[in-house]
C-alpha positions in Angstrom: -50.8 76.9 -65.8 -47.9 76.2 -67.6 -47.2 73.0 -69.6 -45.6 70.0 -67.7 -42.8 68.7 -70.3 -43.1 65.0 -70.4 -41.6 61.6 -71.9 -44.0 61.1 -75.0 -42.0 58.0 -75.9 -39.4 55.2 -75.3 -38.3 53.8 -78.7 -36.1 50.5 -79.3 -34.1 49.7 -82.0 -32.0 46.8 -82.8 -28.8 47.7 -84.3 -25.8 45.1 -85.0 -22.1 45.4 -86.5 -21.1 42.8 -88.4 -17.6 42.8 -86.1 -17.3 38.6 -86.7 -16.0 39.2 -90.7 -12.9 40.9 -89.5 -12.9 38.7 -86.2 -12.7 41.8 -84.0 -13.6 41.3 -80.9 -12.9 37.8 -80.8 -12.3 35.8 -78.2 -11.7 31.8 -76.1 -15.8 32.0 -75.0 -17.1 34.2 -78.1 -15.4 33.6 -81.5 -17.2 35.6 -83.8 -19.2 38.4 -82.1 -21.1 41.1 -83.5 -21.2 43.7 -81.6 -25.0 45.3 -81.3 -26.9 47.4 -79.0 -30.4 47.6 -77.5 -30.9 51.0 -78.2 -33.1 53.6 -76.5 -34.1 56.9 -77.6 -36.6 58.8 -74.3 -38.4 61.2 -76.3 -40.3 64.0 -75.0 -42.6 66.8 -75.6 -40.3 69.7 -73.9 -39.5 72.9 -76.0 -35.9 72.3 -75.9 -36.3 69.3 -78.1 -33.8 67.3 -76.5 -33.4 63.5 -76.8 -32.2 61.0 -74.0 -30.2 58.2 -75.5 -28.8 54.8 -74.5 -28.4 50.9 -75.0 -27.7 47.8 -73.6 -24.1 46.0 -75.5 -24.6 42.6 -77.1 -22.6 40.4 -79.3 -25.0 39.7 -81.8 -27.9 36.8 -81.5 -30.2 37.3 -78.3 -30.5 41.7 -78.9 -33.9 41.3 -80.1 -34.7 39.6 -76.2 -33.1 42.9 -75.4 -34.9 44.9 -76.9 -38.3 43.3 -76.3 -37.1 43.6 -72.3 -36.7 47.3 -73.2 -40.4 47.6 -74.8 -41.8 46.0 -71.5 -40.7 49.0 -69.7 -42.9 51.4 -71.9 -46.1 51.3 -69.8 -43.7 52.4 -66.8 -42.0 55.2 -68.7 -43.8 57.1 -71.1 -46.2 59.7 -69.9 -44.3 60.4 -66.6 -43.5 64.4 -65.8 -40.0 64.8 -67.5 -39.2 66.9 -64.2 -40.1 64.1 -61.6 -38.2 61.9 -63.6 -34.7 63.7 -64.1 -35.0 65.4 -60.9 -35.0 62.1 -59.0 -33.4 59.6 -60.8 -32.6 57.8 -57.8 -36.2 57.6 -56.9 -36.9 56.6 -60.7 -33.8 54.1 -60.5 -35.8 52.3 -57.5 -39.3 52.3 -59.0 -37.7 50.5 -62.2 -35.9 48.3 -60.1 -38.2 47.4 -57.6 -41.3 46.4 -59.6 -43.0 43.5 -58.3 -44.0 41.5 -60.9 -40.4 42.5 -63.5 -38.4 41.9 -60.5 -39.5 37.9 -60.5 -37.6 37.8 -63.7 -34.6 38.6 -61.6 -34.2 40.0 -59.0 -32.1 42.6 -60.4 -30.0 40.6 -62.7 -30.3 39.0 -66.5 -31.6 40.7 -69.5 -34.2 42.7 -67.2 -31.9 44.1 -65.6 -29.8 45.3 -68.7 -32.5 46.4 -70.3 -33.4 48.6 -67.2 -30.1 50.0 -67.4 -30.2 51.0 -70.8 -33.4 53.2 -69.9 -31.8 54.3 -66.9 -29.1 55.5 -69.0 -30.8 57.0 -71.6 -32.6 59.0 -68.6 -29.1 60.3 -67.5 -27.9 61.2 -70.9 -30.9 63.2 -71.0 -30.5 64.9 -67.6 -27.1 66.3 -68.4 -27.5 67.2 -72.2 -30.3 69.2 -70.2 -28.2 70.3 -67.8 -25.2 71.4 -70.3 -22.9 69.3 -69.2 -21.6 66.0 -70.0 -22.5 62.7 -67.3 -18.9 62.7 -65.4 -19.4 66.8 -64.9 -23.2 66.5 -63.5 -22.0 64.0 -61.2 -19.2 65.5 -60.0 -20.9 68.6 -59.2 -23.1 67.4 -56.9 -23.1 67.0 -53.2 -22.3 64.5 -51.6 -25.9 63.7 -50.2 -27.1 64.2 -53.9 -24.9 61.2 -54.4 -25.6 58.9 -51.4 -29.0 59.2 -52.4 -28.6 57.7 -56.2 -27.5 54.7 -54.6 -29.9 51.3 -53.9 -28.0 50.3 -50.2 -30.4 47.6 -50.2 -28.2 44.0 -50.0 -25.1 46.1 -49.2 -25.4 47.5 -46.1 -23.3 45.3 -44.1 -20.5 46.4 -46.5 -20.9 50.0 -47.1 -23.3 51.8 -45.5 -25.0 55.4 -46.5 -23.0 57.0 -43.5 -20.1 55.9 -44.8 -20.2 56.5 -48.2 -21.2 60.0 -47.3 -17.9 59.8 -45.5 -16.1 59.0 -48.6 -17.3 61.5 -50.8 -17.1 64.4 -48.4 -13.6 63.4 -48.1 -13.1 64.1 -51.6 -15.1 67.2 -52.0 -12.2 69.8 -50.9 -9.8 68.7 -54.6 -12.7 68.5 -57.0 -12.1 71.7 -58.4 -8.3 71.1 -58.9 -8.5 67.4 -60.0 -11.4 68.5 -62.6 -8.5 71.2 -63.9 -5.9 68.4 -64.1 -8.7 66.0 -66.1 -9.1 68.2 -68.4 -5.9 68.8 -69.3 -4.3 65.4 -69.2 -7.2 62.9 -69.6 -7.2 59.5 -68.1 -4.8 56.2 -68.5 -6.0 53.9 -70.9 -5.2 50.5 -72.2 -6.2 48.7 -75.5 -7.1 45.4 -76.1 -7.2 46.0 -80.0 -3.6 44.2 -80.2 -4.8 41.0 -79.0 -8.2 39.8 -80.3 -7.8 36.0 -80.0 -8.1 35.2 -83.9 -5.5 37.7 -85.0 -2.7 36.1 -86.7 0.7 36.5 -84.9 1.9 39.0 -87.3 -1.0 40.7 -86.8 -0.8 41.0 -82.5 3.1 41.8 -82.7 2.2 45.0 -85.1 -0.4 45.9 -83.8 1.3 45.8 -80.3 4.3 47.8 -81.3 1.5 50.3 -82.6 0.1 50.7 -79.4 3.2 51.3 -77.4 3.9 54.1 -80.3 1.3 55.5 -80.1 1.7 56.4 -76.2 -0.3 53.2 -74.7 1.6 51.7 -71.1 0.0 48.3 -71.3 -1.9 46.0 -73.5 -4.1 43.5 -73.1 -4.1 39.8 -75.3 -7.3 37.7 -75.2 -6.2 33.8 -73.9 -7.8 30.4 -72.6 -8.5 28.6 -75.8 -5.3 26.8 -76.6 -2.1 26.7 -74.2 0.6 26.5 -77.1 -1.2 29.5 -78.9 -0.9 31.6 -75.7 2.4 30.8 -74.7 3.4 31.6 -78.6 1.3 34.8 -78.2 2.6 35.7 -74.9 6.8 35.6 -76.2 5.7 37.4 -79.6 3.9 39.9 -77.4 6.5 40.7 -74.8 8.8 41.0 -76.9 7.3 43.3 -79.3 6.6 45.6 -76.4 9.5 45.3 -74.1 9.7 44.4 -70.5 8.2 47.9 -69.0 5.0 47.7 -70.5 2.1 45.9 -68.9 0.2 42.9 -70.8 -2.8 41.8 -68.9 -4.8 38.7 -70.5 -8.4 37.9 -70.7 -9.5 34.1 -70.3 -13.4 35.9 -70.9 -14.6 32.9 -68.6 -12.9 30.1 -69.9 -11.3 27.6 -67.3 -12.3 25.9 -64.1 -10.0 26.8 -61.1 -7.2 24.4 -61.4 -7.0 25.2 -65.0 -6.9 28.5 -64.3 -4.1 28.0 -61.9 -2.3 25.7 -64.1 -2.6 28.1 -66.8 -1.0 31.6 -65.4 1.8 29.2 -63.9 2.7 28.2 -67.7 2.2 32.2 -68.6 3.8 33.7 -65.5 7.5 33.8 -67.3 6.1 36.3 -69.6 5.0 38.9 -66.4 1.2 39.4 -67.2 -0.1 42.0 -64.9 -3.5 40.5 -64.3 -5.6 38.0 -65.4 -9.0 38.5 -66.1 -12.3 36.4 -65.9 -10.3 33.4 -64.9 -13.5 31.7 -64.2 -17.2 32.1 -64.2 -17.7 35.6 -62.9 -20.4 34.4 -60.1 -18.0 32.0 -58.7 -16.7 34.9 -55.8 -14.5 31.9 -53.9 -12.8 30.9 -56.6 -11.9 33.7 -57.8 -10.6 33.7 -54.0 -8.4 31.0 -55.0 -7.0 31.6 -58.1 -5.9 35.0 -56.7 -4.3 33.4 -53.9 -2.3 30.9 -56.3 -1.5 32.9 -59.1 0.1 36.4 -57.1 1.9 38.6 -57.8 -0.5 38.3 -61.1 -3.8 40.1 -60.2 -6.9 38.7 -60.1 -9.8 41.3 -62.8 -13.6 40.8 -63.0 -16.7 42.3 -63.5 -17.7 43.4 -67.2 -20.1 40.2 -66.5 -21.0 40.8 -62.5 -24.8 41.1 -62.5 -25.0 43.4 -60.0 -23.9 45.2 -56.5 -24.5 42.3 -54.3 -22.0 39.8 -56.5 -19.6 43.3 -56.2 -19.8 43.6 -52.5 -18.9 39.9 -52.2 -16.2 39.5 -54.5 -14.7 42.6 -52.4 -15.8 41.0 -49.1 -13.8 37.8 -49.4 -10.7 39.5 -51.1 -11.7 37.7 -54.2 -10.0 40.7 -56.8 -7.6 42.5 -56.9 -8.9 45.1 -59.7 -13.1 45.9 -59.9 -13.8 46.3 -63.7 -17.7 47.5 -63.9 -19.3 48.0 -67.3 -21.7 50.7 -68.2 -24.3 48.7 -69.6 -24.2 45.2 -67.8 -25.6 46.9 -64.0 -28.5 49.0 -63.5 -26.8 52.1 -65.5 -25.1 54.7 -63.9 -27.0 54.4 -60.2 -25.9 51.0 -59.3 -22.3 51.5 -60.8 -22.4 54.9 -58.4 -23.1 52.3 -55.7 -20.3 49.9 -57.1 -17.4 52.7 -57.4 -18.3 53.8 -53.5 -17.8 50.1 -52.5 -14.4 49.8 -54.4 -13.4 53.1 -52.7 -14.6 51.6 -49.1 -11.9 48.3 -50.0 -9.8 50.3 -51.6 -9.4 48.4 -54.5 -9.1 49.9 -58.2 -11.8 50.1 -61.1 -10.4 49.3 -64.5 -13.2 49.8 -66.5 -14.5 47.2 -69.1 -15.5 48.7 -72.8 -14.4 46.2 -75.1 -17.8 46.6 -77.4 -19.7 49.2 -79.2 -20.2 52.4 -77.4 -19.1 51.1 -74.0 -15.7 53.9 -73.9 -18.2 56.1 -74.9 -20.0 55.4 -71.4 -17.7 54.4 -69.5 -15.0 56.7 -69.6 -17.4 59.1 -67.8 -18.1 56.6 -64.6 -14.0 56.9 -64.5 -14.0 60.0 -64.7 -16.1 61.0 -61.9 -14.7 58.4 -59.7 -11.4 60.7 -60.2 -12.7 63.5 -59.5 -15.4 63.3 -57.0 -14.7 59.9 -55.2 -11.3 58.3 -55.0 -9.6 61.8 -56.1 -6.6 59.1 -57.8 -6.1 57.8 -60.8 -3.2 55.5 -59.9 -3.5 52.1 -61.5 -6.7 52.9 -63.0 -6.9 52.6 -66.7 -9.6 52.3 -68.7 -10.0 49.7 -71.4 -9.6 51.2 -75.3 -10.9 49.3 -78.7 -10.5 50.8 -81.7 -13.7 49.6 -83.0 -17.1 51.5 -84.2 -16.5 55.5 -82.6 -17.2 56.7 -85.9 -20.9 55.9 -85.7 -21.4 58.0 -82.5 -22.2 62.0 -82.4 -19.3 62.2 -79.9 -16.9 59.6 -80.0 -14.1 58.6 -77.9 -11.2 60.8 -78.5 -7.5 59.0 -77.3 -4.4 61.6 -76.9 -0.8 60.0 -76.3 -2.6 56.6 -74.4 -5.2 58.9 -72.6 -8.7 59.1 -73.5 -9.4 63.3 -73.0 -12.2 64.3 -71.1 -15.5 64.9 -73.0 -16.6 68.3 -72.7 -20.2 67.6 -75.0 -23.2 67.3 -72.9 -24.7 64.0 -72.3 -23.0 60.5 -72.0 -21.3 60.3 -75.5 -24.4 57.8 -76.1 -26.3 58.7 -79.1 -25.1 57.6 -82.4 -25.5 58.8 -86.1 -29.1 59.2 -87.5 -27.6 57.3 -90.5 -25.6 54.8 -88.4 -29.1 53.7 -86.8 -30.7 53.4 -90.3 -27.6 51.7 -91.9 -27.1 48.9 -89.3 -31.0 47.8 -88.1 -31.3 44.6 -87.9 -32.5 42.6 -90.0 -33.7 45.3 -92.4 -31.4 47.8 -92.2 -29.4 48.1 -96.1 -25.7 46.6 -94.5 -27.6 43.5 -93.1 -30.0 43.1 -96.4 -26.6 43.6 -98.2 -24.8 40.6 -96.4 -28.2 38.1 -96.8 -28.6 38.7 -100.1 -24.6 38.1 -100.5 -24.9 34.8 -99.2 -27.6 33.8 -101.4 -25.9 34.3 -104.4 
């Protein structure tokens, strides 16, 4: 009888870049973040030698309660048939999910959650460097039942139901073949946020802005929500640096209650932002309902923090955004972000990814790019957020053409990064963090 391949191991490292020195990333709610990753390697004992890789995004302190969320999944992981796994990763997706006991910790939301996704996306990873194609290309070429049946309707059902999801995606079947053609020769719309990091000097965001537009980029993105002067400073150095055609969203990452938030875009509106995102705390689904209705035209963004498909559905249900922004690494991986993209198609309202942090264009841009090709078959006011931040630490990084990021043709989900990028950056051992401590006790 021949060998059964299986998973022989689930290892979890804790890698961190020290981002807050240059303050990249910086922003009202998070000042100096460093951005780190959980980070998951499925190993197995299969001939083809193939890793799965994948990690849950954090800014720093708290990824060691990440990673020790990711070690608890071991005894549910390792030594399972590599074939029962991959084959049926919704069925995996569930079992994961639905434990009894790690689902007290939840249910489905928190650090057990992330951590879950990180597996869950190391599993995928796996399944299409297997398969010889990367994540957005496995998913697109399956069937529409195929997909239905990654998705968890559980909690959603009186929203989207697997009928009518089914609907959606056999709808989209008859262009895959042509929109796949056009994706991989003119990429997807992206944005960047690398022009306006909340503690970069003025100088700094109007260069860096004029950059962008240069370089083939349609709209920009400038963190706010920390000081009202600063933004409105930030705002006319911005807008005029870029011109009146190109779009500057802004990012209050959480910061204001409602009124504020109201108060806020009124003082901001002369300067045209496009929308503005996290307002307010991202499980408050009414007032997000407000703000949207006092701040329009200005659109109303969410989701990088959304815990899961139920806060989703809601926010969707009471018209509470006007663009979905899901985030590889927050959900359950790429199963409950399937389930996410079918209910934005259902409202029909647009997913502008999040991926302001290590590794998450890397994900993300495949999510995107499947929801192109195989579900909404558009890309029209989609974009997908760009940093400029860290690529050069993954095996295949992000690659932007004229404003677009082009279509990864690599198997996998861009995931894994460098052998010497994992040593280098360990925390706290790894030589670039002993470096800094022993820095700072001279």
């Amino acid at each position: 009888m021949a060998h059964a391949a299986r998973i022989t191991a689930l290892d979890c490292l804790d890698l961190r870049f020290p981002t807050s020195a240059s303050l990249d990333g910086s922003d009202a709610m998070n000042p100096d973040p460093d951005y780190s990753a959980a980070y998951v390697i499925l190993r197995t004992d299969a001939d083809d030698g193939l890793d799965g890789h994948g990690f849950c995004f954090t800014i720093g302190r708290g990824n060691d309660v990440v990673a020790t969320a990711i070690g608890a999944l071991r005894p549910y992981v390792v030594g399972r048939v590599l074939d029962d796994v991959l084959g049926h990763l919704g069925r995996f997706s569930a079992e994961l999910v639905g434990d009894s006991q790690l689902r007290w910790l939840g249910p489905e939301k928190g650090v057990m959650h992330m951590a879950i996704g990180a597996v869950l996306n190391a599993a995928w990873d796996l399944a299409a460097k297997r398969a010889g194609k990367p994540v957005w290309k496995l998913l697109a070429d399956m069937s529409p039942k195929q997909l239905v049946g990654l998705v968890d309707f559980r909690y959603i059902a009186d929203a989207l139901t697997p009928d009518e999801a089914l609907e959606i995606l056999a709808a989209a079947q008859p262009g895959r073949a042509e929109r796949e053609r056009i994706l991989l020769r003119d990429g997807y719309p992206a944005y960047t946020t690398s022009a306006g990091w909340l503690g970069y000097a003025d100088a700094k965001v109007t260069r860096l802005a004029r950059e962008a537009v240069a370089s083939g980029f349609t709209q920009i993105k400038l963190k706010v929500g920390a000081s009202l002067e600063d933004d409105v400073r930030r705002m006319r150095a911005a807008r005029a640096a870029v011109g009146p055609q190109v779009r500057i969203a802004v990012d209050a990452n959480q910061r204001w209650n409602i009124g504020e938030a109201i108060d806020w875009m009124g003082a901001l509106a002369e300067f045209d932002p496009y929308w503005i995102e996290e307002p307010t705390s991202p499980d408050d689904v009414l007032g997000h309902a407000t703000i949207r209705r006092a701040v329009a035209p200005v659109k109303v963004a969410t989701g990088e923090h959304v815990q899961n498909r139920v806060i989703f559905k809601q926010l969707l249900q009471a018209r509470a955004v006007d663009i979905v922004q899901i985030d590889a690494a927050r959900v359950g991986g790429v199963n409950e972000n399937v389930a996410i993209l079918l209910l934005a198609a259902k409202f029909g309202v647009p997913v502008c990814p999040h991926a302001g942090g290590v590794g998450l264009c890397e994900l993300v841009q495949h999510l995107s790019m499947f929801d192109y090709v195989a579900v909404t078959g558009t890309m029209a006011d989609r974009v997908i957020e760009y940093v400029d931040h860290l690529h050069e630490h993954f095996v295949d990084p992000v690659r932007i053409v004229a404003g677009r990021y082009a279509a990864p043709t690599a198997p996998g989900f861009g995931a894994e990064m460098l052998a010497a990028s994992r040593r280098e950056y360990a925390y706290p051992d790894g030589p670039v963090w002993r470096a800094r401590k022993e820095a700072v006790a001279l």
